[in-house]
N, C-alpha and C positions, 0 to 999 in steps of 0.2 A: 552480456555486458562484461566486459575484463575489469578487474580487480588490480588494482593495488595496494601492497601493505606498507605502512611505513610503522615504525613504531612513536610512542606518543612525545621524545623529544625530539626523535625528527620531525613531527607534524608542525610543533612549536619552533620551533627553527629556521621553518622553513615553509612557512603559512602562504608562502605565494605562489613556490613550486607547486604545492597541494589543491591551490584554486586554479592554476593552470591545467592541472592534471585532468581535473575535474570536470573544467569548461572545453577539455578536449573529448569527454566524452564516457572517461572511466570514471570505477567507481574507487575511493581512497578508505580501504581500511586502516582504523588506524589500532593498534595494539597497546596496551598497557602493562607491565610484570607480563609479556610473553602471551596474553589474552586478549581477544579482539575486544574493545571498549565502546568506538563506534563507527558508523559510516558515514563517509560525507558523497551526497549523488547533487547532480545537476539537478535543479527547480523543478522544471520540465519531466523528469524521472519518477523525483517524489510525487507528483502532482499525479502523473499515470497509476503511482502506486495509489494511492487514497482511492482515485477511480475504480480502479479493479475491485479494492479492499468495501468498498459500499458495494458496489454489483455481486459481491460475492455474497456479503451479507444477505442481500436482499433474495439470490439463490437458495441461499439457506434457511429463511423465512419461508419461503414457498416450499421449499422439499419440507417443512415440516407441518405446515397446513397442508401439504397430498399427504401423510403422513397420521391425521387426525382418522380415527376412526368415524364411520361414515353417521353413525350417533350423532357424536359434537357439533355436525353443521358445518356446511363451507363459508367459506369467505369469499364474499361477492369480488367481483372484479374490480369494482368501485375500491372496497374496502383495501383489495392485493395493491391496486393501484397507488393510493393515499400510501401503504406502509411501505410503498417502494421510493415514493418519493421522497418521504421521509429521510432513508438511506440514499438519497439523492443519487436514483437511478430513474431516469425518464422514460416511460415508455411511449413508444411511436404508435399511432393509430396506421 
């Protein structure tokens, strides 16, 4: 995804070019004193991100139940099932 930076009184200045920018596709850093402050991405973008960001969780749940020693007991499928949906990742039969 390309980037663009503006700084944060151009952002203010010019709040329509920046939603144009955006709804074309890129993504609008905006900078504050010289430092990135924050990002503005398309709906659609963010919405992927969150996607990923729970499936990744839910990655990481799992790599640490295979991870338990064989002592502690696994966790049923049932059980991986529930804590992934939880992190609102669905799995297919």
């Amino acid at each position: 995804m390309e980037m663009v930076t503006v700084s944060s009184d151009q952002f203010r200045q010019e709040w329509g070019k920046t939603v144009d920018v955006v709804l074309s596709g890129k993504a609008v850093m905006v900078e504050r004193y010289n430092r990135p402050a924050m990002v503005v991405l398309k709906c659609e973008y963010w919405e992927d991100i969150q996607v990923r960001l729970a499936m990744l969780d839910a990655i990481m749940e799992a790599d640490k139940v295979l991870a338990r020693p064989p002592d502690e007991g696994w966790v049923s499928n049932a059980e991986m099932r529930e804590r992934m949906e939880k992190r609102g990742v669905f799995m297919v039969d």
